[in-house]
N, C-alpha and C positions, 0 to 999 in steps of 0.2 A: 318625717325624714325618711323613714322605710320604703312610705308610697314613694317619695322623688327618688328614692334612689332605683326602685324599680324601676319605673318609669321611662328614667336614663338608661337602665338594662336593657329596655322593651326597643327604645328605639337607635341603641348602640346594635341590638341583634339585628334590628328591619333595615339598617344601614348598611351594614356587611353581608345580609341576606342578601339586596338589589347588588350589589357589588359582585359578587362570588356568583350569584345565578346569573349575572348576564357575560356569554361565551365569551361574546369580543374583548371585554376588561379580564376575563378571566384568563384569556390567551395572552394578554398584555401581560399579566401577573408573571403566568406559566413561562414565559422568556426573560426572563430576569432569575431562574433558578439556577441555570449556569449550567449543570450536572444531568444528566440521565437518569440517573439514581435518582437524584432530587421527583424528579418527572413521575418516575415509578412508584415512588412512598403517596405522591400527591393523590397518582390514579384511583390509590386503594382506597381511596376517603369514600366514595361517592360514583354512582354511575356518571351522573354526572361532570364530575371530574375525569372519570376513564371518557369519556367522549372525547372531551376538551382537551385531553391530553394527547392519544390516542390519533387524533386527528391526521390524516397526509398530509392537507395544506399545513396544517401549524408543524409539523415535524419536519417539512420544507426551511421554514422559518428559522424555526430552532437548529437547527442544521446550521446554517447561515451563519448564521451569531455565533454559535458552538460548535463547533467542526468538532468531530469524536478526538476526545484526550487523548495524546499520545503517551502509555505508561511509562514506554522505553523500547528496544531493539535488542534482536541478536544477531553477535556480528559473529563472521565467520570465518576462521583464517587461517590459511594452508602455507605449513612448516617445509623446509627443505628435506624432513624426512618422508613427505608424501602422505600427509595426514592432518586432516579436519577438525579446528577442534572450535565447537558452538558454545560462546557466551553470553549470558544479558547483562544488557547495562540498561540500569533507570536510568531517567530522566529528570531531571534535578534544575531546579528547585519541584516539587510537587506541592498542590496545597494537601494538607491533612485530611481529608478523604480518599485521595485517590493514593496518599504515600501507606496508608493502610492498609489498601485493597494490595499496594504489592509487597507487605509486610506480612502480608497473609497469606499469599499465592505461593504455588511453588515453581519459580523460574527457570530453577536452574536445569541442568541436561546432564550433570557429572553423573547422578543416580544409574541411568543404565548406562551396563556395563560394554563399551564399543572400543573398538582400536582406533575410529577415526569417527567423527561427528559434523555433518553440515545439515543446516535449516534449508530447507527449499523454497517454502511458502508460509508467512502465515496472513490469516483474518478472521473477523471476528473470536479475536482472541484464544484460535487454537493454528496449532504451529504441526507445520510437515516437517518432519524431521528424520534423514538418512544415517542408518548405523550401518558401519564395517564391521562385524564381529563373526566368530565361527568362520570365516574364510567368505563370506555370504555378505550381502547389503540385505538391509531390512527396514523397510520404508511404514511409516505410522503418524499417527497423531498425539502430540502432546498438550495437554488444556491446561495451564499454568495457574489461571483460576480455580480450576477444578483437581486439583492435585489427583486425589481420589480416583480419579479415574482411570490412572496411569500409563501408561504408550498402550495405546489401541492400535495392532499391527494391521497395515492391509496385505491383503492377496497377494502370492504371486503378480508379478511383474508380468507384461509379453515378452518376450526373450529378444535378443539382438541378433541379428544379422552380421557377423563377421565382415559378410562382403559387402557392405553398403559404410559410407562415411559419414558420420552422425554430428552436423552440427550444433542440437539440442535433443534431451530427453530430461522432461523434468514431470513433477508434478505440480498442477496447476486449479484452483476453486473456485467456486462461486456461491454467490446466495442464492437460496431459493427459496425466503420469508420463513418466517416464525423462527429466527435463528439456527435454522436448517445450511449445510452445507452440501455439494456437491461436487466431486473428487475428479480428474482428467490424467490422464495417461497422454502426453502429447509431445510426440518426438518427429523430428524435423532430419532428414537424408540429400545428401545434394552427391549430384553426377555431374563432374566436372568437365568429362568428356561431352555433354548433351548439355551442360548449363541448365541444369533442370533440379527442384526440389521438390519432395516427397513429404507431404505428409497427413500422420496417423493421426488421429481422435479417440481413445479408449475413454468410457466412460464407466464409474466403478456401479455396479447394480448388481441387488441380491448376491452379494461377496464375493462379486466377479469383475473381470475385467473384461467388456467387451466395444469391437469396435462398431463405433458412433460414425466416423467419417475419416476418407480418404481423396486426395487428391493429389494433383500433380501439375508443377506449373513452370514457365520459362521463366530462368533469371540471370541475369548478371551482374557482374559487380559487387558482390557481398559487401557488407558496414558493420566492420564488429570494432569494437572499442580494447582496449589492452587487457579490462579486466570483467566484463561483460561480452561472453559473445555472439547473445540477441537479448536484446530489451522486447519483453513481452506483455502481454495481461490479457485475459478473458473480461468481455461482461455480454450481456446476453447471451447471444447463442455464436460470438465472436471472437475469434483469436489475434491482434493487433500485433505487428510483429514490425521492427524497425531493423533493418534486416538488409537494406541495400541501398546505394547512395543515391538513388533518386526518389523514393518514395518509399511508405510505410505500404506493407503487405500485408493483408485484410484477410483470413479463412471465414468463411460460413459454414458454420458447423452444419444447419441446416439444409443446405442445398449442395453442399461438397463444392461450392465454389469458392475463387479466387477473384477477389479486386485490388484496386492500390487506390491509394491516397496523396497525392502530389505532396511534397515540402514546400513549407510557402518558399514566397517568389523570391524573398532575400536570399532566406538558406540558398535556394536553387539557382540566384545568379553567383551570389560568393558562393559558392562553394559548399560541401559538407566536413569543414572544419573544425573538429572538436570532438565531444562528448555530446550523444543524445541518450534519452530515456522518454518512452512512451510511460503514462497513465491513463486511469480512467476520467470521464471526466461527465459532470451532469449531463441528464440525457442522453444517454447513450452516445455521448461525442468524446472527441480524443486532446489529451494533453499532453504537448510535448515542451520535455524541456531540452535546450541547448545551449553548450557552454562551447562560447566565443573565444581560441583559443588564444587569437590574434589579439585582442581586445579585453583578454580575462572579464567576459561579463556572461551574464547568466538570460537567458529571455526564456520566458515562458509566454507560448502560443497555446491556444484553445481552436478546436476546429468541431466544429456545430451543423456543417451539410452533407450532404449523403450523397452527392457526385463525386466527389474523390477531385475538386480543381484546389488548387493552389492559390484562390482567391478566397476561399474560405475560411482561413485564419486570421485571426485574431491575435496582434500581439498586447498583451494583457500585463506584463511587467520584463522590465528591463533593472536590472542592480550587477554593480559593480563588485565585482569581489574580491579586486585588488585591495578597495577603499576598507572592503569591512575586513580582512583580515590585516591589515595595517591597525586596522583599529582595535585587534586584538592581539597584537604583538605578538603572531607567531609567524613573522616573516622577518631577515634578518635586516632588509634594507628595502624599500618599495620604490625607487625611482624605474624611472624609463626604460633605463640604461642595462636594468636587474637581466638574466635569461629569467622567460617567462616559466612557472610552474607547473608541473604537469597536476591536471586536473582531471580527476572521475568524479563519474555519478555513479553512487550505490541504490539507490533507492530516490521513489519520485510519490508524495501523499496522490489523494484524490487531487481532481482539481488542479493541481501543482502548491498545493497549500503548502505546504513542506520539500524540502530537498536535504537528505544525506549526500555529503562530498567527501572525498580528501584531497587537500592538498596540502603542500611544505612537512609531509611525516603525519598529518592528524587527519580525523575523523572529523566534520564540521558538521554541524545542522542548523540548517538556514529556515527559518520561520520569512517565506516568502511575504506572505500580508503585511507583517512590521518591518520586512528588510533587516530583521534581527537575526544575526548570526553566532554559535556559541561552539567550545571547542568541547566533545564529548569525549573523544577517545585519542592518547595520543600512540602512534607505533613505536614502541622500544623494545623489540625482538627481530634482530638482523634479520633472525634463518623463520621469521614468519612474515606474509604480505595478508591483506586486507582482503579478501573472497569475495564475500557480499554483507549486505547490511538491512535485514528485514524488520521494518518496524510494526510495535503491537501495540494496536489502539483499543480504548473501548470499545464494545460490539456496539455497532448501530444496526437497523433501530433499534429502543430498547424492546426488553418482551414485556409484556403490562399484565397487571394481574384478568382471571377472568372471574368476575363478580357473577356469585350464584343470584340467582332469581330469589 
């Protein structure tokens, strides 16, 4: 009985041995974990497993399937006293790992002491965030994961120009692998007389602020929205800026140049009616979403070529948004007849995977893949409006452990 049952040991082990050592079933396994986390506990088994795991192509894959968890947002929203005030909201339902990781995080913003608070920027899960205090603004980093490490201030600012009219001045990030970030100083000047816009690239190194690129370029017609007024985002060495009503305007940090990128051909024979928001989108291509104001519908386009024509888009989804908040009964009556509702975009995922809205008083967040839409936040303070809405996902990639020799 002992030998058999060995026996069954010997080749229950040589079964799961060919199983687990061959990559391809192994990668199959590895996508079914769901989590990041999951990925990372896997890594540490075995070099083996850090390969498998590890891998670009499979974390393409895994990507896919798994788009980085959304924990939650913070939304940001300015009083008629003229004052900023940054809160988070989870994201609910969570399953039981990740409602832990923000049980254990520390989210909130109340801790330092500020007369006025707004978020600028966050990713991989560290957050820019602007304090009014001492008469002074003071611009830093918050790691909501990482409690401990408390607001890490940056530098000195460049200072403003009085004479000059400043359509944006924010700060803006990027990855630069192994969970490393990069900081930008990037503000925007336009001369109304000359129809001409100006701008700066400050990029932060060795505890400075210095300038990366400048340029200066013809424009007219500006496209700002009511409560956004430029939809922007960096990726590579790129500043994406939706910015005027016939095309997105492109900086190269690199070359101190300026291109554009046509709106596809619909937008551009109807018109630019509505609400747009640029994101980033794989491969270095752009995602835009746009909400139809005539038609309360939402299209999300994907643009993937590197000439800048208007034949290059892709429309990738089309959802009604009359239908789905109908369906969530916070609108008081949905026929025809209704005046249509004013609609923003706060916030746009990778890809267009996701969209924060408001419309009829609330905060909405549309899970574009399922067409599932849910109400997050509703507005019940007259003398406050809705700012922005920066959402905080898990960090991708993960970081993996490094297994000693």
């Amino acid at each position: 009985m002992e030998r058999e049952k060995s026996t069954l040991a010997a080749a229950s082990a040589a079964a799961i041995s060919v199983v687990l050592g061959d990559c391809d079933l192994l990668a199959e396994i590895f996508l079914r974990l769901g989590l990041p986390t999951d990925l990372v506990r896997a890594a540490a088994v075995c070099r083996r497993w850090l390969r498998a795991a590890s891998d670009p192509a499979f974390l393409r894959c895994f990507r896919d399937v798994h788009p980085p968890r959304l924990l939650g947002f913070y939304l940001t929203t300015f009083s008629t006293d003229q004052r900023f005030r940054a809160d988070f909201v989870p994201m609910l339902p969570q399953p039981p790992e990740l409602a832990a990781v923000v049980r254990r995080g520390g989210f909130g913003l109340d801790s330092y002491v500020s007369r006025s608070t707004r978020v600028m920027d966050s990713r991989d899960c560290r957050v820019v965030v602007n304090l009014f205090r001492d008469g002074d603004f003071t611009y830093g980093v918050h790691s909501p994961l990482h409690p401990a490490r408390g607001f890490v201030t940056f530098p000195q600012l460049p200072a403003m120009d009085g004479r000059k009219i400043y359509i944006f001045r924010e700060i803006i990030s990027r990855e630069c692998g192994h969970g490393r970030l990069s900081y930008f100083w990037f503000e925007l000047d336009y001369s109304g007389k000359e129809e001409k816009v100006t701008a700066r690239v400050y990029k932060l190194q060795d505890d400075a602020w210095s300038l990366q690129t400048s340029a200066t370029t013809q424009i007219s017609r500006f496209y700002s929205s009511t409560l956004n007024v430029l939809s922007t985002f960096l990726v590579d060495d790129k500043i994406y800026m939706g910015i005027t009503v016939h095309y997105i305007l492109v900086l190269d940090l690199m070359s101190s140049t300026f291109s554009t990128i046509k709106y596809p051909e619909t937008m551009a024979r109807e018109g630019l009616n509505g609400e747009i928001m640029l994101a980033r989108a794989d491969c270095s291509g752009v995602c835009l979403v746009h909400v139809d104001v005539s038609e309360i519908q939402l299209h999300v386009w994907l643009h993937s070529g590197c000439d800048g024509n208007a034949g290059d888009w892709l429309l990738v989804n089309t959802i009604s948004l009359r239908d789905l908040c109908a369906n969530l009964k916070i609108s008081n009556s949905t026929t025809e007849d209704d005046d249509d509702p004013d609609v923003f975009i706060h916030a746009v995922g990778d890809n267009g995977e996701f969209v924060f809205l408001q419309m009829y008083g609330c905060v909405l967040y549309l899970d574009v893949r399922s067409s599932a839409m849910q109400k997050v936040y509703g507005v019940t303070d007259r003398n406050a409006r809705v700012s922005s809405t920066h959402p905080l996902l898990m960090a991708w990639p993960p970081v993996f452990p490094v297994l000693k020799e």
